[in-house]
Backbone as numpy.savetxt, mean C-alpha at the origin, in Angstrom:
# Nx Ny Nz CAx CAy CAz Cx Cy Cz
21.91 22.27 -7.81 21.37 22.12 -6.48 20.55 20.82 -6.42
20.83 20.29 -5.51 20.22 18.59 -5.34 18.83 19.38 -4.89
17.56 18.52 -5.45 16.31 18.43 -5.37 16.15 17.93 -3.77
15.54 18.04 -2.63 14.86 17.80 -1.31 14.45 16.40 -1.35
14.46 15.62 -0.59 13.67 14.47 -0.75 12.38 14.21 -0.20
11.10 14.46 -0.47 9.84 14.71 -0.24 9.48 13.64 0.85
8.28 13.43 1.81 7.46 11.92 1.83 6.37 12.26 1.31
5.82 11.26 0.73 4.63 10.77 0.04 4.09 9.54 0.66
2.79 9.95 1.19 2.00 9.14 2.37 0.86 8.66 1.41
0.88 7.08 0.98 -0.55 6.62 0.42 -1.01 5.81 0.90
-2.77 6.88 1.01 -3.76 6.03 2.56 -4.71 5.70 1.43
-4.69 3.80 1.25 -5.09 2.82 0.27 -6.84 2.30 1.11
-7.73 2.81 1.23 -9.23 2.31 1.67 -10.00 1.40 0.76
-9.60 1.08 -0.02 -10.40 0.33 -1.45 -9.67 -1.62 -1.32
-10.38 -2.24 -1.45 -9.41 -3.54 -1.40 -10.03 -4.45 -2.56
-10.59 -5.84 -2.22 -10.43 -6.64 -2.98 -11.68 -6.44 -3.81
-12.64 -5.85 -3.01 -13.52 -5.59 -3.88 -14.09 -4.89 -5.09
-12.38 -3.86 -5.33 -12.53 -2.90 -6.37 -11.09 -3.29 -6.78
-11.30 -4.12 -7.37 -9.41 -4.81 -8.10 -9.47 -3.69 -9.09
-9.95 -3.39 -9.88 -9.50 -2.32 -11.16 -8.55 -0.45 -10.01
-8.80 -0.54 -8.85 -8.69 0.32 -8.29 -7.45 0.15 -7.37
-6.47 -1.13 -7.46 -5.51 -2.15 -6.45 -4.26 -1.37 -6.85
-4.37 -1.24 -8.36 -2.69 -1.18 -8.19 -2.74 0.33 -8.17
-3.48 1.27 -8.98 -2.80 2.60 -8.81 -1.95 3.09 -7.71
-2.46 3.32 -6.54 -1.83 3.37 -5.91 0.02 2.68 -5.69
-0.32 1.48 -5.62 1.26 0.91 -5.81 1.91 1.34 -6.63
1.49 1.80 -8.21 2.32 1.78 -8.72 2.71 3.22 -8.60
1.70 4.41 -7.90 2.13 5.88 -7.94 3.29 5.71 -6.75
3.31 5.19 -5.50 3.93 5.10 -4.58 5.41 4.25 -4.75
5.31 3.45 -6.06 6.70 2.85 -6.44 7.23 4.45 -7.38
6.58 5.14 -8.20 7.16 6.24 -8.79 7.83 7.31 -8.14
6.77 7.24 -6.90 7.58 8.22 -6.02 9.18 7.69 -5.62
9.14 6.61 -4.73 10.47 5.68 -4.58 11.06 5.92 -5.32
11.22 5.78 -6.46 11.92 5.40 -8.10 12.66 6.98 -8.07
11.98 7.90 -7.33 12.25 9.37 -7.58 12.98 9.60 -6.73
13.37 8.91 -5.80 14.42 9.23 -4.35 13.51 9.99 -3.45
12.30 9.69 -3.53 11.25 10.56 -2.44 10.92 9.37 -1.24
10.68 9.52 -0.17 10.09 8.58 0.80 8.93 8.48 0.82
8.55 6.90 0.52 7.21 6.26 0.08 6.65 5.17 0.50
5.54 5.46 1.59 4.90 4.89 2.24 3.84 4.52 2.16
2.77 3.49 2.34 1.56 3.25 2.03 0.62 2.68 2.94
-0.32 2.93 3.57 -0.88 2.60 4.64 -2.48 2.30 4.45
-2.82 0.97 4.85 -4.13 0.17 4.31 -4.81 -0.24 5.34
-6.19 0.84 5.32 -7.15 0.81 6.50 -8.47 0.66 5.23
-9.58 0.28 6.92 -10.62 -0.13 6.06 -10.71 -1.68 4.90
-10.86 -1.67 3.92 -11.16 -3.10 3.06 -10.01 -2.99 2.64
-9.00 -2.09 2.52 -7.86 -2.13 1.72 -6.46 -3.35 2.43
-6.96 -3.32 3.42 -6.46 -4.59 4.02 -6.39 -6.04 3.46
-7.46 -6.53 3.09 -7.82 -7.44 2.37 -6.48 -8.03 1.23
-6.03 -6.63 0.48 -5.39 -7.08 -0.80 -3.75 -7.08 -0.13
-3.74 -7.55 1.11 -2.34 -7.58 1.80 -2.70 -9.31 2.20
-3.54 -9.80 2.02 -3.88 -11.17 2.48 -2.72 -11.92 1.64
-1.90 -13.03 2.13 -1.95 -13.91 1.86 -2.17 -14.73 0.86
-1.69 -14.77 -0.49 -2.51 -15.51 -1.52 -3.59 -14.69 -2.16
-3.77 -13.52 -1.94 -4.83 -12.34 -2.57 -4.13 -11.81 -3.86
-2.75 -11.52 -3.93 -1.78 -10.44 -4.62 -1.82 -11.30 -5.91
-1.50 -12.88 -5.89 -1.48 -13.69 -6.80 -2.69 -14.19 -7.93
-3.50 -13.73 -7.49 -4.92 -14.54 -7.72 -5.74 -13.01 -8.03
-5.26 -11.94 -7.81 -6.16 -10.77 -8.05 -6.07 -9.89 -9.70
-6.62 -9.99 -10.31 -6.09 -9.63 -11.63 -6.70 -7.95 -11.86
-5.72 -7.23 -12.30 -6.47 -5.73 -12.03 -6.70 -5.63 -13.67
-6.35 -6.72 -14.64 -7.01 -6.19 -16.01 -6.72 -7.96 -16.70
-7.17 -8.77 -17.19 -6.90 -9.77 -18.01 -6.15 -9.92 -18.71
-5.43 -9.54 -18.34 -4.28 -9.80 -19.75 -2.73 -10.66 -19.51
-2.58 -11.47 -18.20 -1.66 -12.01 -17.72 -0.76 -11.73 -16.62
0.13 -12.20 -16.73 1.12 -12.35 -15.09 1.60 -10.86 -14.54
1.47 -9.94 -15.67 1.93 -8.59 -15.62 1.07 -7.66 -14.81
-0.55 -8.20 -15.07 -1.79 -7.37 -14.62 -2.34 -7.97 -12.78
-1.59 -8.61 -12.49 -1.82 -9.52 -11.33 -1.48 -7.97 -9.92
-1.46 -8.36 -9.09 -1.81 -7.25 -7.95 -0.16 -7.88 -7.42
0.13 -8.78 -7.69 1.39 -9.08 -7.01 2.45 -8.43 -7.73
2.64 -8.65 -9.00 3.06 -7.76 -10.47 3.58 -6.58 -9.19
2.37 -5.85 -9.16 2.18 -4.53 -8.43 3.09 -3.96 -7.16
2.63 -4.98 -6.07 3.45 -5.02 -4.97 5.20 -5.48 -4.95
5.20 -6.44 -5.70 6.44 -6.84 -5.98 7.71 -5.33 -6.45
6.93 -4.59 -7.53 7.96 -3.74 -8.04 7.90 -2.80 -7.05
6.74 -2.17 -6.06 7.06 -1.44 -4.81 7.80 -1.56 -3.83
7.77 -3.19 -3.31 8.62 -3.29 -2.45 10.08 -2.96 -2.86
10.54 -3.49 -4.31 12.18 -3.70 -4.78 12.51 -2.14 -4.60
11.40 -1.15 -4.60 12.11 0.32 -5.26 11.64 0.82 -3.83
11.39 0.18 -2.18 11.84 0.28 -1.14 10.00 1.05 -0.83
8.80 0.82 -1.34 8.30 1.54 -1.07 7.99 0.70 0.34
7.46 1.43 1.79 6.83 0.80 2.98 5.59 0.31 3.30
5.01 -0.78 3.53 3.76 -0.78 3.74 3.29 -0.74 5.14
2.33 -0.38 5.74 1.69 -0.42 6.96 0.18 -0.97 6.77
-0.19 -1.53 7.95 -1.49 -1.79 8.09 -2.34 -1.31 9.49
-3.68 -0.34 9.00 -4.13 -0.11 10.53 -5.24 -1.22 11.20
-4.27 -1.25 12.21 -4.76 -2.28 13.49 -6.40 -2.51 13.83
-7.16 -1.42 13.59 -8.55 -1.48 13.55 -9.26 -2.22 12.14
-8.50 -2.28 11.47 -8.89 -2.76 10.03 -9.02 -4.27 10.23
-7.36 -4.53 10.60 -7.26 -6.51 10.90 -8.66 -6.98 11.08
-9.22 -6.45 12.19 -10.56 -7.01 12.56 -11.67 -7.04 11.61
-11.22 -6.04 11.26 -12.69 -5.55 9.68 -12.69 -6.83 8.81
-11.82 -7.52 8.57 -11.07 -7.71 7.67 -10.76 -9.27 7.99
-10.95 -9.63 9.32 -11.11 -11.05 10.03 -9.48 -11.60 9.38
-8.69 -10.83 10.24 -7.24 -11.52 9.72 -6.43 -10.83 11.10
-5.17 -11.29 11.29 -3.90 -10.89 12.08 -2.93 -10.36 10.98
-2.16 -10.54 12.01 -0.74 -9.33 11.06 -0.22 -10.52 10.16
-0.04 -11.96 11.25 0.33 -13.44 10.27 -0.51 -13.71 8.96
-1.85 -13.40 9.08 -2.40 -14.15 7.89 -1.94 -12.87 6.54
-0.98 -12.17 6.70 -0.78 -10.79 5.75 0.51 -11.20 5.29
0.92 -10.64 3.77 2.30 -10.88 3.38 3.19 -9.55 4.62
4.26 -9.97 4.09 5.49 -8.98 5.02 4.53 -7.38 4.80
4.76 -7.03 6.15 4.11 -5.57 6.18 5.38 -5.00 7.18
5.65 -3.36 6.95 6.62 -3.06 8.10 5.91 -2.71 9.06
5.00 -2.39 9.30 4.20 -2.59 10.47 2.86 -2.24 10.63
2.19 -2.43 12.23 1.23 -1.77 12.40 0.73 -0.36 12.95
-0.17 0.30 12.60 -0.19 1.23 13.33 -1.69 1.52 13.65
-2.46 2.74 14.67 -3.01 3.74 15.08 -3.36 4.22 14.71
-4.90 5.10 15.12 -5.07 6.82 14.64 -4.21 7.37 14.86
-3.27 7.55 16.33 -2.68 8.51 16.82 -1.59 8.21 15.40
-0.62 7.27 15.40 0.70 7.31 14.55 0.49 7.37 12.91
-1.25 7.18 12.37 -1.57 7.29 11.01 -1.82 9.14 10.97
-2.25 10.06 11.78 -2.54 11.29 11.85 -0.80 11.74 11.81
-0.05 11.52 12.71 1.11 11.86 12.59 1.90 11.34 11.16
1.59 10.24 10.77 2.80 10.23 9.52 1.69 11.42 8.06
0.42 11.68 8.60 0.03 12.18 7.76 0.44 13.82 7.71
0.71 14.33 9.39 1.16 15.82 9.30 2.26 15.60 9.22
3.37 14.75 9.12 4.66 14.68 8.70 5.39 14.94 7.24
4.10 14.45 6.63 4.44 14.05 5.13 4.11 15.20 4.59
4.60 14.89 3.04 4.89 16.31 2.42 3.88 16.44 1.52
3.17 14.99 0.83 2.06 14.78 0.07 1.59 13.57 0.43
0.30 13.72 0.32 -0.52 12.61 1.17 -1.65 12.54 -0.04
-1.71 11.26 -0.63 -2.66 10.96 -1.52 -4.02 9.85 -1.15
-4.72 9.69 -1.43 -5.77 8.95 -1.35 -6.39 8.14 -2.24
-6.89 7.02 -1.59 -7.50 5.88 -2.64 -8.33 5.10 -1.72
């Protein structure tokens, strides 16, 4: 019997200011992907920040080289299809537009962040 394919909703609040705290998330939300589950990630609050522009490259979540970098991170999420979103109240927090951000699939809302959260099947936090 084929296994269900789950969603897994990760709502990322932590950003540049807690780099040791950047990638978990990505990399739980690429595992999910990797698993044939639908995997989404959505960055309100400071967590915005580590979607900047030149942030992913330059952010190191442990010293030890090109591997420990925050881009490292994002890079293997996107390939294994995970989604990113950004909420629209944040941009401002955050003194940026949707342009000054690498590729995001979009923006959203309370109203459409509450809904992908009663949609989903597991909803994690960071």
């Amino acid at each position: 019997m084929a296994e269900e394919t789950k969603k897994y909703l990760y709502l990322v609040t932590h950003g540049t200011e807690t780099p040791e705290r950047s990638a978990s998330p990505f990399f739980l939300a690429t595992t999910a992907a990797l698993m044939d589950h639908e995997s989404t990630m959505v960055f309100t609050i400071t967590a915005t920040s580590l979607l900047k522009k030149g942030v992913a490259e330059n952010l190191y979540i442990k010293d030890t080289g090109e591997s420990s970098t925050l881009k490292f991170f994002i890079d293997q999420a996107r390939e294994a299809g995970v989604r990113l979103f950004v909420c629209a109240p944040s941009l401002d927090l955050n003194n940026c537009t949707v342009e000054d951000l690498i590729e995001v699939d979009g923006v959203v809302g309370g109203t459409a962040l509450n809904e992908m959260a009663a949609d989903a099947d597991v909803v994690m936090t960071f």
